[in-house]
C-alpha positions as CSV (number, residue, x, y, z in Angstrom):
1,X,1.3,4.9,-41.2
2,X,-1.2,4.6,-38.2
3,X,0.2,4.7,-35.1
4,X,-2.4,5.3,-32.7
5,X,-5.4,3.1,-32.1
6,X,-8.6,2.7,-29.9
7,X,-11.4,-0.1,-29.6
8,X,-14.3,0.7,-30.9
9,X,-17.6,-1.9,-31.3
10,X,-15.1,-4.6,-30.8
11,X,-13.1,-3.9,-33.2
12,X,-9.5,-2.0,-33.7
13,X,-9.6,1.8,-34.8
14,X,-6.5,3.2,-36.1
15,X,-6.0,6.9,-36.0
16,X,-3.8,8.4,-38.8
17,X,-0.4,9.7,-38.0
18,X,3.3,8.2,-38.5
19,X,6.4,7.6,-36.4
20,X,7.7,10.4,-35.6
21,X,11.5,11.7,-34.5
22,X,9.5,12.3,-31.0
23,X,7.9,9.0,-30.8
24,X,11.1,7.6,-31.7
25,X,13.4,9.7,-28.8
26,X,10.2,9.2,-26.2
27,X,10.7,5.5,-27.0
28,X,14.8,5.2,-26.3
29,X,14.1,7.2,-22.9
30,X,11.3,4.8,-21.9
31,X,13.4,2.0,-22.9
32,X,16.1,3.7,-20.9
33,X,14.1,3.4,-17.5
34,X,14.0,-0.3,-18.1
35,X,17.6,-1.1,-18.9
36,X,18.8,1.0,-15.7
37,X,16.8,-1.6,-13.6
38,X,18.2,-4.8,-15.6
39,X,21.5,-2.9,-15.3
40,X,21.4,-2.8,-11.5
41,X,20.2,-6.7,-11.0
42,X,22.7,-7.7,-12.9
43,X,25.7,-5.4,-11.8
44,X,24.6,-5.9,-7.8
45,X,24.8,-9.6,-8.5
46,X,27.8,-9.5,-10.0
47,X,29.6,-7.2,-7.9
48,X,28.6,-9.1,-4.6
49,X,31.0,-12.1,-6.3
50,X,34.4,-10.1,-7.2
51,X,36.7,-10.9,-4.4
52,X,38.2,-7.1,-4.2
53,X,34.6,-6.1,-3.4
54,X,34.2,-8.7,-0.7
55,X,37.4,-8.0,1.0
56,X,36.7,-4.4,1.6
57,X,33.0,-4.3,2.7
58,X,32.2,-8.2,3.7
59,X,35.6,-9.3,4.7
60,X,33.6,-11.9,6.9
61,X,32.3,-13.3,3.3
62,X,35.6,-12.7,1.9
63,X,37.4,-15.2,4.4
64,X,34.3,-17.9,4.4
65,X,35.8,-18.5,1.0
66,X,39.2,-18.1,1.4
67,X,40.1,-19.7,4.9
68,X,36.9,-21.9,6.3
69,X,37.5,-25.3,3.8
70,X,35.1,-26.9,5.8
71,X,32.1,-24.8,5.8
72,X,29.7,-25.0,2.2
73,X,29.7,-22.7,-0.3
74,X,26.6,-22.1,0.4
75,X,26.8,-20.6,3.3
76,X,30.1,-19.1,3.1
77,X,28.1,-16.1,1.6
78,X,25.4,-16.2,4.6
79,X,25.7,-12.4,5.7
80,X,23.1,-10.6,6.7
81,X,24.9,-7.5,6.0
82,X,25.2,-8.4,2.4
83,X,21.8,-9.4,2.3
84,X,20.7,-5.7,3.5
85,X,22.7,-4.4,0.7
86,X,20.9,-6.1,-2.1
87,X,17.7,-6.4,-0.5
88,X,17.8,-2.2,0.4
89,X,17.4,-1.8,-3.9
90,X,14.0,-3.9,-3.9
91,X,12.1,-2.6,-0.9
92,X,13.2,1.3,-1.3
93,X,11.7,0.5,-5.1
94,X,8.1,-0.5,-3.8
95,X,8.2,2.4,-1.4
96,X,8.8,4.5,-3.5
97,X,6.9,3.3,-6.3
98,X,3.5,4.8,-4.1
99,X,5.1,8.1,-3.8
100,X,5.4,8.5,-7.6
101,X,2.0,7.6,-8.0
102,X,1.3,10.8,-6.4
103,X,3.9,13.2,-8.0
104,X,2.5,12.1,-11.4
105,X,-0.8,12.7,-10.6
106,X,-0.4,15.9,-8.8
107,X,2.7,17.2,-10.9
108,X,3.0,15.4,-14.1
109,X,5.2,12.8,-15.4
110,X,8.1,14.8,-16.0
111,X,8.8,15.8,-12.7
112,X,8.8,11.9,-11.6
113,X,11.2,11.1,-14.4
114,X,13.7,13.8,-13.3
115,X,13.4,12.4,-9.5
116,X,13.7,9.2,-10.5
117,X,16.9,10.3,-13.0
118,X,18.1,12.2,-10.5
119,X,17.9,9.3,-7.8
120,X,20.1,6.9,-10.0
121,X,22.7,9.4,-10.6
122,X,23.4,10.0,-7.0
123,X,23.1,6.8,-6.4
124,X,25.7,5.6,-9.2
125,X,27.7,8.1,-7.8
126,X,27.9,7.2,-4.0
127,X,28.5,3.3,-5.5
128,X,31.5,3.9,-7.5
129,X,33.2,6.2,-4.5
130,X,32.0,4.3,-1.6
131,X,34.5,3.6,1.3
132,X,32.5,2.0,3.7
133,X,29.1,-0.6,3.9
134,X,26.6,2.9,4.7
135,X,27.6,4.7,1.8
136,X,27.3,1.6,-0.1
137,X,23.9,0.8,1.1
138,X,22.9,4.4,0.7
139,X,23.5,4.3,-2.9
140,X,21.6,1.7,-3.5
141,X,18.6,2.7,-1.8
142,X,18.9,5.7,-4.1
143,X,19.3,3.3,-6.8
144,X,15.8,1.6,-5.3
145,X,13.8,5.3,-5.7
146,X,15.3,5.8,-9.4
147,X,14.2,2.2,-9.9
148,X,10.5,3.0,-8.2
149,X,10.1,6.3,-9.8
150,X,11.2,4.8,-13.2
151,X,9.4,1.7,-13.5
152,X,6.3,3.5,-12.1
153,X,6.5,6.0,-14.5
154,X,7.6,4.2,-17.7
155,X,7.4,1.2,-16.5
156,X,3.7,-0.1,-18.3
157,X,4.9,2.3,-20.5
158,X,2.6,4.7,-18.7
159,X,4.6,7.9,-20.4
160,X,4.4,6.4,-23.9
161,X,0.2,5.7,-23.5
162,X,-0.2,8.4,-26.3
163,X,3.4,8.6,-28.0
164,X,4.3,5.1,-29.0
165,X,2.1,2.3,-31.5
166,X,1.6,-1.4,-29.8
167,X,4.4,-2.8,-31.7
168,X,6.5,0.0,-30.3
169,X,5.6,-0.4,-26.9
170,X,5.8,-4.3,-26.6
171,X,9.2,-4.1,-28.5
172,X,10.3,-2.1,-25.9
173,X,8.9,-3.9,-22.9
174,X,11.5,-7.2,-24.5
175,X,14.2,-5.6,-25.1
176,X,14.7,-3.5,-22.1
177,X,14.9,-5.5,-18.9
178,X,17.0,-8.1,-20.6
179,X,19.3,-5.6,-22.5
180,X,20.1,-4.1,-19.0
181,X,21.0,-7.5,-17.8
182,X,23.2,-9.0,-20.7
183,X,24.7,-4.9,-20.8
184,X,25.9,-5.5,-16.8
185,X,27.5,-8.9,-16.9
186,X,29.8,-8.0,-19.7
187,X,30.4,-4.8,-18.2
188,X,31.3,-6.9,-15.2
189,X,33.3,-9.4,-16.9
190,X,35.6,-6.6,-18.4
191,X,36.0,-4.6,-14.9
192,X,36.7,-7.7,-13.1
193,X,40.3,-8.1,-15.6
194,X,40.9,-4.1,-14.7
195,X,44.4,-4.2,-12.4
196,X,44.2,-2.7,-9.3
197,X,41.4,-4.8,-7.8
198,X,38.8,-1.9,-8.3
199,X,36.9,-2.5,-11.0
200,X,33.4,-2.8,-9.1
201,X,33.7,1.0,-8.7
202,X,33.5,1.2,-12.7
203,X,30.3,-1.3,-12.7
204,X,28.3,0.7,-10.3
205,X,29.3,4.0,-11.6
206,X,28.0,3.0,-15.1
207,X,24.9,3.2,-13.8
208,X,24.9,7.0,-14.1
209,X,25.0,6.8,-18.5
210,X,21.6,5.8,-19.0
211,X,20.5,7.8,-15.9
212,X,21.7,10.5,-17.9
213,X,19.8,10.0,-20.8
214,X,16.9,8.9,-18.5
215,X,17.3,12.9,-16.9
216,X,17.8,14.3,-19.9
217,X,14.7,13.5,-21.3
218,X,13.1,15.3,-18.2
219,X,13.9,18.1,-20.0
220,X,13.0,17.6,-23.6
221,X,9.8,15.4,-23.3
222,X,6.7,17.4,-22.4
223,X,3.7,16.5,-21.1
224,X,1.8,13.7,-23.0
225,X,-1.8,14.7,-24.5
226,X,-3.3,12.4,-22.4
227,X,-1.7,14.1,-18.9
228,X,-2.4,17.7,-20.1
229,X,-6.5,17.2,-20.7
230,X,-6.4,15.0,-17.3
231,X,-4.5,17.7,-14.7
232,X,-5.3,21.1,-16.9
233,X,-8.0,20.5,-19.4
234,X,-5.9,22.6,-21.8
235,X,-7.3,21.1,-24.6
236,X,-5.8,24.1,-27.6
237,X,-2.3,22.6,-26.1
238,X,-3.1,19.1,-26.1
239,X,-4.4,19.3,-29.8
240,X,-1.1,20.7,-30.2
241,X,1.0,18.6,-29.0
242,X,-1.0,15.5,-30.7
243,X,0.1,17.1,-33.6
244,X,3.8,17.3,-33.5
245,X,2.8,13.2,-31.8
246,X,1.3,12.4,-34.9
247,X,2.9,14.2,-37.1
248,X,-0.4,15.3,-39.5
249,X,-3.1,17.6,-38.2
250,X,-5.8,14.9,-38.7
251,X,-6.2,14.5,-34.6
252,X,-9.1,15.2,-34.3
253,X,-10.8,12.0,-33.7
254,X,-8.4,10.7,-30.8
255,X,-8.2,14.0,-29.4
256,X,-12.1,13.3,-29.0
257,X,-11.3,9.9,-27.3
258,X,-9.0,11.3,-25.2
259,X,-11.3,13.9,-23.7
260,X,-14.0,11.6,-23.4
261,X,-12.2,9.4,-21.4
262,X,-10.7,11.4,-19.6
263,X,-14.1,13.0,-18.4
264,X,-14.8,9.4,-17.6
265,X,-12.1,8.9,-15.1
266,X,-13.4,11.8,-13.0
267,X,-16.4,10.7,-12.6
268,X,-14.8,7.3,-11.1
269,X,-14.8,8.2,-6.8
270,X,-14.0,4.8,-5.8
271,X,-11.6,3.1,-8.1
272,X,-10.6,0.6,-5.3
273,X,-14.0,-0.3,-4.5
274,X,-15.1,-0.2,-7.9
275,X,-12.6,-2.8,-9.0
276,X,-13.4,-5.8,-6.8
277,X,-16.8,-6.1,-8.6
278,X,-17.7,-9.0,-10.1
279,X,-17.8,-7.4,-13.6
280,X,-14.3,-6.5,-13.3
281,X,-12.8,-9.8,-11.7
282,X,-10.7,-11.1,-15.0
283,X,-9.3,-8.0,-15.4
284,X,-8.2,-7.9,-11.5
285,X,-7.2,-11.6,-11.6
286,X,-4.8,-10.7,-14.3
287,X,-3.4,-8.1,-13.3
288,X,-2.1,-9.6,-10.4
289,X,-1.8,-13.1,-11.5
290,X,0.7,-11.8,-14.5
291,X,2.9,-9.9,-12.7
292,X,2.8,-13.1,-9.6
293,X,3.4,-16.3,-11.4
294,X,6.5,-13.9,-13.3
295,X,8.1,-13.7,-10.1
296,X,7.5,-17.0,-8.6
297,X,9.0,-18.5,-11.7
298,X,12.2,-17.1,-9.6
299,X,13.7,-15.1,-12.8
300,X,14.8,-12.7,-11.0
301,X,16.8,-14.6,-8.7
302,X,18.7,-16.4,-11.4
303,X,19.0,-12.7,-12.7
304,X,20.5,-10.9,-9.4
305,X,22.2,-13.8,-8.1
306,X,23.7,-16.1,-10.9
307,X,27.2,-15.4,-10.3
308,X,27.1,-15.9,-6.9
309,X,25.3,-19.4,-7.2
310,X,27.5,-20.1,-9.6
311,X,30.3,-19.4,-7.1
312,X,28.5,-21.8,-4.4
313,X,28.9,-24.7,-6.9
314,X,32.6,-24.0,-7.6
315,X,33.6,-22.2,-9.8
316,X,35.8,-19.2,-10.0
317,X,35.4,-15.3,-10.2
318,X,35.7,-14.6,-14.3
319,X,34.1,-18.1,-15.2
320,X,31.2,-17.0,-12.6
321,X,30.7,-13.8,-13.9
């Protein structure tokens, strides 16, 4: 079974090989990176309407709702505090998005998956024993770098550009974000019936399971073909590696691409400048018209903040979550 292909004349060249145990494990820690980030827009948004979590970080939130009739819903969860708390796990992400940029190129894609593993496991980890609003905030901005380092890293899936067919990779790229999502509000729903009034702790601690397996795939993945030619031009060990990718020793030909285009790149000084010309405009349109209109269609709003609109039009804790 083909699993790799290239364009060539305008037409789709498949290179021999099959699915491998190591496509298949590079696959579920890829996928990984995206349900930890549909995970934590889901579990922040939830957590921010459980009553227990309220009273001990926003009590000014928690008494909106329980004492002021008179004020809307609405605004009974107007708090700039709480708004730094959710808003802390979006900007730390594009910050830190820029710095793994540079730790892949210069270092290699492993290292940014361990700091970005590494990130959401503290950050899990401050959540479920925070005491007070900066230790709460704190973990979240750590969940923010996991979230940049991970998206940046598997995110396109960048790791799996040489490891993983098409229908692999666009499987994946469904199936993730939204299986993080539906994972935190049930996770939610059932901490919320936990006696004792601290089940939020278990929500944001769960975080740290698929930031294990997320970390432990630091370890085990290597270096793609694709990153070894561009940052070593250890071509013996790329072939290698291609092989155990493909499972069959018939690489030769993508090896070939690979190279080639990778020679190609380096010859490319001025990507920025390069890509504003005229000949590149659709692709440079769509690239950032995609990823705009997706965001404007305010998805992710619905996503991080559903129970708590839910709570502005009445309804109550469980049936909001």
């Amino acid at each position: 079974m083909a699993v790799g292909e290239a364009i060539e004349n305008g037409g789709t060249y498949r290179y021999n090989g099959r699915i491998t145990p190591f496509v298949v494990f590079a696959c579920a820690v890829a996928t990984t990176g995206g349900i930890i980030f549909g995970y934590d827009i889901g579990i922040l948004g939830g957590v921010t309407s459980m009553e227990p979590f309220l009273k001990k970080f926003f009590p000014e939130v928690y008494n909106k709702m329980k004492q002021d009739t008179k004020i809307s819903n609405y605004c009974r969860f107007d708090s700039q505090l709480l708004t730094l708390f959710t808003f802390s796990l979006y900007i730390t992400g594009l910050v830190a998005s820029f710095f793994a940029s540079s730790v892949t190129r210069y270092f290699g894609r492993s290292p940014s998956i361990l700091a970005g593993g590494t990130a959401f496991l503290t950050g899990s980890a401050l959540g479920g024993a925070a005491s007070n609003v900066a230790m709460l905030i704190f973990g979240c901005v750590l969940l923010g770098i996991g979230v940049g380092f991970a998206n940046q890293v598997l995110g396109p899936p960048v790791n799996l550009g040489n490891g993983a067919s098409t229908s692999s990779r666009i499987f994946q790229q469904r199936l993730r974000l939204g299986s993080g999502v539906l994972f935190a509000i049930l996770i939610n729903y059932g901490t919320e019936k936990i006696g004792g009034r601290w089940g939020w702790r278990i929500s944001l601690a769960m975080a740290a399971v698929p930031a294990s397996i997320l970390t432990l795939g630091a370890f085990l993945l290597p270096e793609t073909p694709n990153s070894l030619i561009q940052r070593s031009s250890n071509i013996e060990k790329a072939k290698s590696m291609l092989r155990r990718i493909r499972g069959t020793d018939d690489v030769q030909a993508e090896l070939d691409d690979l190279i080639k285009a990778s020679s190609i790149s380096k010859t490319v000084h001025h990507p920025f400048r390069n890509i504003i010309q005229r000949k590149y405009r659709p692709q440079l349109v769509m690239s950032i018209a995609v990823p705009f209109f997706q965001q404007v269609t305010g998805i992710n709003v619905i996503s991080f903040y559903a129970p708590v609109l839910f709570r502005t039009i009445g309804l109550g804790e469980r049936a909001s979550l």
